[in-house]
C-alpha positions as CSV (number, residue, x, y, z in Angstrom):
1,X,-41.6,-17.7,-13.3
2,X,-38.4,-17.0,-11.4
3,X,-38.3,-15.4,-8.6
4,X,-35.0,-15.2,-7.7
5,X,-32.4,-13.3,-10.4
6,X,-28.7,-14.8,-11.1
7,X,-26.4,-12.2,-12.3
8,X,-25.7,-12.3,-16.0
9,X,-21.7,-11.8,-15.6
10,X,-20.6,-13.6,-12.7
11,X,-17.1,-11.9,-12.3
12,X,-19.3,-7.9,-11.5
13,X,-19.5,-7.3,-8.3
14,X,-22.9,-7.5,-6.2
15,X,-24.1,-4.7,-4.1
16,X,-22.1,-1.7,-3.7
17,X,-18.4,-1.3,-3.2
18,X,-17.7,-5.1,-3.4
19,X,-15.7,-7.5,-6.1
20,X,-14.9,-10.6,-6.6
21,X,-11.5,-9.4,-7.9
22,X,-9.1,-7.7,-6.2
23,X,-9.7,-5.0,-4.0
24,X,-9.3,-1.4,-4.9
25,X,-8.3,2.3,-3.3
26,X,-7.6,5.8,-3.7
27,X,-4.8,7.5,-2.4
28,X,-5.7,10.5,-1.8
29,X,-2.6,13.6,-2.2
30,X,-2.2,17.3,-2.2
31,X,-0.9,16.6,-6.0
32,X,-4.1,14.5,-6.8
33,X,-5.6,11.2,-6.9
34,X,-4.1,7.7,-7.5
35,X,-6.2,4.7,-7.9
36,X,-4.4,1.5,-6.7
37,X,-4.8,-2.4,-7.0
38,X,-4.2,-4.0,-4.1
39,X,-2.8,-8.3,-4.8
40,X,-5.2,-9.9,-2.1
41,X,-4.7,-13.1,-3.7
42,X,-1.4,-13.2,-2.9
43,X,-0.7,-11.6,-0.2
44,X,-4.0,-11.3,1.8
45,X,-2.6,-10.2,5.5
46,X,-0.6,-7.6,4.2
47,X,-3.7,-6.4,1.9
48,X,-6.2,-7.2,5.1
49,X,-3.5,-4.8,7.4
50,X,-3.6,-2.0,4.8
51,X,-7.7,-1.8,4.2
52,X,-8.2,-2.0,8.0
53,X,-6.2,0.7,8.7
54,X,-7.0,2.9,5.4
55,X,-10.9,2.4,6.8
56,X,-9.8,3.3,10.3
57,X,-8.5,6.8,8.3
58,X,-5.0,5.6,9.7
59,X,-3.8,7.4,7.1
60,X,-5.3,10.8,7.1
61,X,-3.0,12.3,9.5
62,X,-0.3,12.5,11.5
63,X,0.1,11.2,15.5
64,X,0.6,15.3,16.0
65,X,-2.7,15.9,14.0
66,X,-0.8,17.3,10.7
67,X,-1.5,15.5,7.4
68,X,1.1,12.2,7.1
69,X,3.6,13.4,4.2
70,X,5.6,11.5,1.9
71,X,8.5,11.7,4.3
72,X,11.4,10.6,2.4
73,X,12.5,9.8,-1.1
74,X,15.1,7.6,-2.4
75,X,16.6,9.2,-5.6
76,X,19.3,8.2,-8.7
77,X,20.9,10.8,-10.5
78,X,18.6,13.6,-9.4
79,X,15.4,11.8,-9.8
80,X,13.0,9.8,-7.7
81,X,13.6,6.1,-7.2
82,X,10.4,6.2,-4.7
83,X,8.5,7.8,-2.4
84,X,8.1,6.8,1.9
85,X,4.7,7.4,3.7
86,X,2.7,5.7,6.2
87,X,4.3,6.5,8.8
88,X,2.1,8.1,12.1
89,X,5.1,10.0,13.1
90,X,6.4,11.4,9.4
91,X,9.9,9.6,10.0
92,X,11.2,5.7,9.7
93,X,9.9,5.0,13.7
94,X,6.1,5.1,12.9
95,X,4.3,1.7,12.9
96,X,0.5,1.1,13.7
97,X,1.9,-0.4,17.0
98,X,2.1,-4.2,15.4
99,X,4.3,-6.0,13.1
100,X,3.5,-8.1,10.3
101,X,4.6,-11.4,8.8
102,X,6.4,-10.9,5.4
103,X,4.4,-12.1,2.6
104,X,6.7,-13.7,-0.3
105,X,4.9,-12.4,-4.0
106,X,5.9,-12.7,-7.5
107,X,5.4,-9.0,-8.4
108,X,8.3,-7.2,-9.0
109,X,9.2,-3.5,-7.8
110,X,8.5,-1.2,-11.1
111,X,6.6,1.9,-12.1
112,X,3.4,2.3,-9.9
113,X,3.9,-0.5,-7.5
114,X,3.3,-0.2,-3.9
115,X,5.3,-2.3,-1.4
116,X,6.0,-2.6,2.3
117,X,9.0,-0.6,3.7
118,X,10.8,-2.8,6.2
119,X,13.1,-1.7,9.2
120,X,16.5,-1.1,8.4
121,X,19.0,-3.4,10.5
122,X,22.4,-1.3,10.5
123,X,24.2,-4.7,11.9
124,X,23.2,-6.5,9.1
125,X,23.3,-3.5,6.4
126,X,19.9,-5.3,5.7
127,X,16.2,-5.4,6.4
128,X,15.2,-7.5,8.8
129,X,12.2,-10.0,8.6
130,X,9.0,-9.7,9.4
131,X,8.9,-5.5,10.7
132,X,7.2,-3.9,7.8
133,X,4.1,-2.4,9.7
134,X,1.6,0.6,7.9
135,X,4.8,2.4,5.8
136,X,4.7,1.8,2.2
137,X,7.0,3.1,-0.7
138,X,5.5,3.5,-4.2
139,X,7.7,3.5,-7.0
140,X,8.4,6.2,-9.3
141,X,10.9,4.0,-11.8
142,X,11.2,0.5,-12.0
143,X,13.6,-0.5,-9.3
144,X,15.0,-4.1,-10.5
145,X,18.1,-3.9,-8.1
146,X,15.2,-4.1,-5.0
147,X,14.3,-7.3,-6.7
148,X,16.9,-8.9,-6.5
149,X,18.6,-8.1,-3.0
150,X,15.8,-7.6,-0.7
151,X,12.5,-9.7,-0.1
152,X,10.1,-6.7,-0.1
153,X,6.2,-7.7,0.0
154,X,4.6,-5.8,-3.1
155,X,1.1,-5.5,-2.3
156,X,-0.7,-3.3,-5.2
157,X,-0.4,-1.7,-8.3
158,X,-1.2,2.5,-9.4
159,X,-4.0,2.2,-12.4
160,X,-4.8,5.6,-12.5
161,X,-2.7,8.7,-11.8
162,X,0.7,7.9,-13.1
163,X,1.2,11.6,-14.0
164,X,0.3,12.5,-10.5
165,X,2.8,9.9,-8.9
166,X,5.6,11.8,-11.3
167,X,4.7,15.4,-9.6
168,X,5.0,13.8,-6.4
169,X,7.6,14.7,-4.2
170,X,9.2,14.4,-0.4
171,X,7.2,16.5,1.7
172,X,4.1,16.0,-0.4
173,X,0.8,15.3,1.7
174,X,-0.6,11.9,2.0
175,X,-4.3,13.5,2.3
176,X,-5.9,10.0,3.1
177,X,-6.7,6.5,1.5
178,X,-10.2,5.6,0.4
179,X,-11.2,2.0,-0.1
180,X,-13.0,2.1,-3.3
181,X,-13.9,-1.8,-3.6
182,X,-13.2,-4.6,-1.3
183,X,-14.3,-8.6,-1.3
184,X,-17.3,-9.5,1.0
185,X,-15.3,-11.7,3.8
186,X,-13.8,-9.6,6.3
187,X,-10.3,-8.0,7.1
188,X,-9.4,-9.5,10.3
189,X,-7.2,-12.5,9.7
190,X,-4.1,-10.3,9.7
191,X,-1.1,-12.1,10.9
192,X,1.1,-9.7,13.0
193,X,4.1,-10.9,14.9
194,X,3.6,-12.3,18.2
């Protein structure tokens, strides 16, 4: 008899909270909940920065002890292009006191995706490499013009809670991020700028 048991499907995950596939979280905000993707295969340090720091509860409040907030919003004829948080000090300074190395992906910037903000060089009217830190802009629309002018790291995808990411708005509390599923290996490869 066999002692030992092999999983029937290969691809679930074994033991609580971990996958074989992406990893997973909730972002947590005072309009509801939005369940997110994050693209580990292709751009693991990014992914490995954001996990770390969502299970460090980075992201449940401010440097001031106030709730982070969606801070900013970029908007086109009255509507929301996207939406800024992540930032420890709720305006474009806050970092997680590291930088990291841009990650190049294939995923573009539409509906529901989440992607690094980087710092805005006003001597370039550009962003400059390798200074996107723990802010993140999700996308309300698709945002093609992004694609095509600026090499922004998109690092996950909104599965759940598209209606809630439309009654989002500036000033809106980031409540926390929860990380629902995560691969076994550890988080701690992340490559910051030296």
């Amino acid at each position: 008899a066999k002692t030992e048991t092999t999983p029937e499907d290969p691809d679930k995950p074994q033991g609580e909270g971990t996958t074989l596939e992406n990893p997973e979280v909730r972002i947590k905000t005072s309009k509801g909940d939005l369940n997110v993707t994050l693209f580990e295969n292709n751009c693991y340090s990014t992914v490995a920065s954001f996990v770390t720091l969502a299970e460090k509860d980075f992201f449940s409040k401010s440097k001031d002890g106030s709730k982070m907030t969606f801070y900013e919003s970029i908007e086109q004829d009255g509507k929301n292009l996207c939406l800024i948080t992540g930032s420890p000090t709720n305006d474009g300074g806050g970092d997680p006191g590291y930088k990291l190395l841009d990650e190049k992906t294939n995923h573009k910037c539409e509906r529901g995706s989440l992607v690094m903000l980087k710092q805005y060089d006003p001597e370039t009217e550009g962003y400059a490499t390798n200074s996107s830190g723990s802010q993140f802009f999700i996308c309300v629309q698709d945002i093609p013009f992004y694609d095509v002018n600026h090499d922004f790291t998109v690092f996950g995808k909104v599965t759940k809670g598209l209606e809630v990411l439309d009654k989002l708005q500036k000033g809106d509390a980031l409540e926390g991020i929860e990380v629902l599923k995560k691969k076994k290996h550890g988080y701690g490869n992340i490559r910051k700028v030296k």
